[in-house]
C-alpha positions, -999 to +999 in steps of 0.1 A: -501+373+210-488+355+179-509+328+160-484+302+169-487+311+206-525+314+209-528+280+187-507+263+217-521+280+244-559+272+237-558+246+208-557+202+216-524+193+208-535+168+185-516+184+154-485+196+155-485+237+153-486+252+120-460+272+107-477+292+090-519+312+097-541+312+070-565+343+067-582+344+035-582+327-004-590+332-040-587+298-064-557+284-057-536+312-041-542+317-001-527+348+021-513+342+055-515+367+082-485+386+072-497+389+039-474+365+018-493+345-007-491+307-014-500+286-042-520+260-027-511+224-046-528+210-016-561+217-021-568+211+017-561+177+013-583+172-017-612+191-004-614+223-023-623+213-056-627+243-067-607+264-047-610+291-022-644+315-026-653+299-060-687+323-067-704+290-076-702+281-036-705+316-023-738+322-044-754+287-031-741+289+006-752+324+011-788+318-004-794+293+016-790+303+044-803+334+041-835+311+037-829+280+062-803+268+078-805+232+099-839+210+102-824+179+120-835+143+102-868+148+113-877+173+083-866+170+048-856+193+025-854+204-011-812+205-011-807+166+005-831+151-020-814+168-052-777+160-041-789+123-033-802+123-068-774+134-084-749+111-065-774+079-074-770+090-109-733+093-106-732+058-094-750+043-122-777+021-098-811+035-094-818+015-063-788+034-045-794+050-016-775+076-003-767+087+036-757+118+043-727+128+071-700+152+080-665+132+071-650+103+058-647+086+090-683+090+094-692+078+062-667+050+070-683+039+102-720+043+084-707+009+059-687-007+087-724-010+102-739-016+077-717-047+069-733-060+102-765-059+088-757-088+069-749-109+100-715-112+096-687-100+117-651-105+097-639-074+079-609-074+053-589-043+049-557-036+034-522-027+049-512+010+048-553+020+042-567+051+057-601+048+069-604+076+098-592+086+133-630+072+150-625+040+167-643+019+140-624+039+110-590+034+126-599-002+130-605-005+096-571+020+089-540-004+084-512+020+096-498+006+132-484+044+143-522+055+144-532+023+154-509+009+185-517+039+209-555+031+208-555-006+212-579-027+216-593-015+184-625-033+166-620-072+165-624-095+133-605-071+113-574-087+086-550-064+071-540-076+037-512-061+012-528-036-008-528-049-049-520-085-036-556-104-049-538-135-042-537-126+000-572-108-006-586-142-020-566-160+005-586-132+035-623-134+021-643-165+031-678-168+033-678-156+074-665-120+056-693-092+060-669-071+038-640-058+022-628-021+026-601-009+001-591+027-012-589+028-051-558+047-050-545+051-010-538+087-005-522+091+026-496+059+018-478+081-006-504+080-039-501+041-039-522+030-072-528-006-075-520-033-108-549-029-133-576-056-129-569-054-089-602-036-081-621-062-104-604-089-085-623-080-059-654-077-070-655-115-080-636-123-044-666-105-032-691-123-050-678-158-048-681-149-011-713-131-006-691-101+010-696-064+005-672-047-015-669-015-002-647+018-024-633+041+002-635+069-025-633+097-002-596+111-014-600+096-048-638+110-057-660+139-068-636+139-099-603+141-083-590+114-105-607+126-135-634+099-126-668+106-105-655+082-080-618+067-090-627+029-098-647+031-129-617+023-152-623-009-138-660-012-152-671-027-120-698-017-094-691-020-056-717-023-031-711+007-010-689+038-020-679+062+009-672+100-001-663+133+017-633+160+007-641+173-022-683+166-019-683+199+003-662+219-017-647+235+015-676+222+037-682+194+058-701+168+037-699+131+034-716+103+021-727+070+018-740+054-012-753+018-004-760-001-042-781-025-048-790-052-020-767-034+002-794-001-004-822-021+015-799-035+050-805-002+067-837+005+082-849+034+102-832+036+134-804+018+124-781+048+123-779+088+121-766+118+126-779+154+133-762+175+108-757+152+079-772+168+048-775+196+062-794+225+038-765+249+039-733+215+033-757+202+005-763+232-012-723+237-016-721+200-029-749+204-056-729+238-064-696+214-068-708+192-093-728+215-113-693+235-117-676+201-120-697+194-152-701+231-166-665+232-164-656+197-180-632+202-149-628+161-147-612+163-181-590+185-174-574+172-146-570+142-167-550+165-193-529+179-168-522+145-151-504+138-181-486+169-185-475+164-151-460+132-153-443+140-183-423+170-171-421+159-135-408+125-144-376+143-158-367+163-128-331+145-110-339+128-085-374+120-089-379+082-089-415+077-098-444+097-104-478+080-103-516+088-094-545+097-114-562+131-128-546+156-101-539+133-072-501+132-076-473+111-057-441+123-061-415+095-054-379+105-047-344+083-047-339+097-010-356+101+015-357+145+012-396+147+010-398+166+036-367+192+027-390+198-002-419+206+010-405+231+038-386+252+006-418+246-015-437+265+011-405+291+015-413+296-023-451+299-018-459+267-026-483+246-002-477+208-006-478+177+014-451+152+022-471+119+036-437+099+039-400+113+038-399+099+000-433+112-013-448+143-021-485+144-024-502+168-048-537+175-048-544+211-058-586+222-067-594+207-103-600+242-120-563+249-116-552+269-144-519+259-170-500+291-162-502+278-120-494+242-133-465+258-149-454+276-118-457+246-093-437+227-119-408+254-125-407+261-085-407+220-077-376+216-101-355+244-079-362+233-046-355+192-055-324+210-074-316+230-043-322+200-022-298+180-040-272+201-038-277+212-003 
C-alpha cells in the first residue's frame, strides 16, 4: 500500500495529500521514499533552523532523554529555567516572564488571555494576519476562508489593514485590552510593513493603555536576521509569542510577557502539560547556542541581500521583499503555483501561500553553494513557466 493511499485511508483529511513521503534529512537536503533528494527552501515552514539532524540537536535531545523525559508543571527542571533565561535576555527586560507551550496558536491563546487580565475585552488585529487554527487564534487570524466555516468565532475582535496606523489609531480606544500584529505576515505572501509602522503602534498602544502584542512566531529565533523581527524598530512590545524555529524541529512555543504585562498571570490562570518540556527545551537551548556560535543571524542577513539582488532580475518577477531568509517572491501573473510544482520536479521544496507569491524560508545555516543552486533552478522553472 503506497504512502498516498495509507495517508487517505487512516489520516484526517484536514490537509490535502502530499505528493510526495518524506523519510529522512541532512541540513537542507531531505530523501523521499523513493530515494530522490530535495533541497528544502522551506525549512518546514520556518521551523528547522538549522536543518535536518543538525548534531547540535541530536547531541542535546538524545542526552536528555536518556536522563529524563516529562515531569508535568508540577516539578521543575534544570532545561525550562535556562531557555527562559536566555529568551528574557533576548528580549532585553529582566522582569520578562516567559511561558512555555507546544505552537504558535498556543502561545497565541496564552496573550489573548492574558489581555483579559487587564479587564478589557476589545482586541485589534490586522487583515490577512495569521494567528492559529484554535478557536481563539483563528479569531484573532484575519483571513475569511479559515474564518467563515467556524463562525461564531471570539467576539470584540476588529480587523484592521495591516501597515495602515491611521485605521490602527482609528481601532484602539481605551476599551482595547490589545493589539495583535505579525511584524512581517508570513502566510499573506511575506507582506512587510512601511518603516516606523511597528513604532506607531507602540505609542497607539500607550496612549491607550492597550497591550501590544508581536506575533513573532514566523518572523523569530533569527529568521529575519533579528532575535525576534521588530527590533529595527527600537521598540519594546508587551508580549512577544514564538514557536517554529524555538524547537528546531520540535514542538516548542512561547510566551514572553514584558514588563506590567509579566505580573497579570497568576497561578492557575493558565497551563499546559507538556510545555517546556525537558526533552523540547533542551533542542531550543541547542538552537540558540548554534544560532550565536554560528553568527547564523548575520548570515541570513548577507544572503537576504544576495537574494534580492539576483532574484529581483529574474523575468517576470515583480517584487521581492522580506527580511534575513524569509523571502516573498512576487510575480506579474498569477503562476506561483506552476512554480512551485516544477521547483519540486527539480528537487526544490518551496511554498506558494497565494497564486502570485512564493515563500522561502530555508534553515539559516544554508550554505552559498545551495543559495546558488535554489537561485539557478528558480530562474529555469519561472523561465520554463513563462514560456509554457
Amino acid at each position: 500500500m503506497s504512502a498516498k493511499v495509507q495517508w487517505e485511508k487512516f489520516m484526517a483529511p484536514t490537509y490535502g495529500t502530499p505528493s510526495i513521503n518524506l523519510v529522512s534529512g541532512k541540513g537542507l537536503v531531505v530523501t523521499d521514499d523513493q530515494g530522490k533528494k530535495y533541497l528544502d527552501f522551506l525549512g518546514g515552514i520556518a521551523t528547522n533552523v538549522l536543518g535536518h539532524a543538525h548534531p547540535a540537536i541530536i547531541r542535546a535531545v538524545s542526552n536528555q532523554i536518556s536522563t529524563l523525559g516529562h515531569v508535568s508543571n508540577f516539578f521543575s527542571h534544570p532545561n525550562a529555567i535556562a531557555l527562559a533565561s536566555e529568551l528574557v535576555s533576548l528580549a532585553g527586560d529582566k522582569s520578562a516572564k516567559v511561558f512555555f507551550c507546544n505552537s504558535g496558536a498556543e502561545a497565541n491563546e496564552a496573550a489573548l488571555k492574558l489581555s483579559r487580565k487587564t479587564g478589557k475585552k476589545k482586541i485589534v488585529a490586522t487583515t490577512g494576519a495569521f494567528h492559529g487554527r484554535t478557536i481563539g487564534a483563528l479569531s484573532l487570524t484575519g483571513q475569511s476562508s479559515k474564518r467563515t466555516p467556524f463562525l461564531p468565532l471570539l467576539g470584540n475582535i476588529k480587523h484592521v489593514p495591516f501597515g495602515n496606523t491611521k485605521a490602527m489609531a482609528r481601532a484602539v480606544n481605551r476599551k482595547t485590552a490589545m493589539v495583535i500584529v505579525e511584524p512581517i505576515m508570513g502566510e499573506a505572501g511575506v507582506i512587510v510593513p512601511p518603516i516606523g509602522y511597528l513604532k506607531s503602534l507602540r505609542s497607539i498602544c500607550d496612549k491607550n493603555g492597550a497591550l501590544l502584542v508581536f506575533d513573532c512566531v514566523q518572523t523569530g529565533i533569527g529568521r529575519t536576521g533579528q532575535w525576534f523581527g521588530f527590533e529595527h524598530e527600537m521598540i519594546k512590545p508587551d508580549v512577544i509569542t514564538l514557536a517554529k524555529g524555538l524547537g528546531g524541529g520540535l514542538p516548542m512555543g512561547a510566551m514572553i510577557s514584558l514588563g506590567n504585562a509579566s505580573q497579570l498571570f497568576s497561578p492557575g490562570d493558565h497551563g499546559t502539560t507538556f510545555g517546556g518540556n525537558p526533552i523540547a527545551a533542551s533542542a531550543g537551548l541547542a538552537v540558540l547556542k548554534t544560532l550565536k556560535k554560528e553568527k547564523l543571524l548575520a548570515r541570513a542577513k548577507r544572503f537576504e541581500l544576495l537574494l534580492k539582488k539576483r532574484i529581483s532580475k529574474v523575468k517576470g518577477v515583480k517584487e521581492i521583499r522580506g527580511q534575513g531568509l524569509l523571502i516573498g517572491i512576487e510575480f506579474e501573473e498569477p503562476k506561483a503555483n506552476a512554480v512551485r510544482d516544477l521547483l519540486l520536479k527539480k528537487g526544490v521544496i518551496v511554498n506558494a501561500p497565494s497564486e502570485s507569491v512564493i515563500r522561502i524560508a530555508p534553515a539559516l545555516n544554508v550554505t552559498q553553494v545551495q543559495i546558488e543552486k535554489f537561485i539557478k533552478l528558480f530562474s529555469e522553472a519561472v523561465a520554463e513557466v513563462h514560456s509554457g
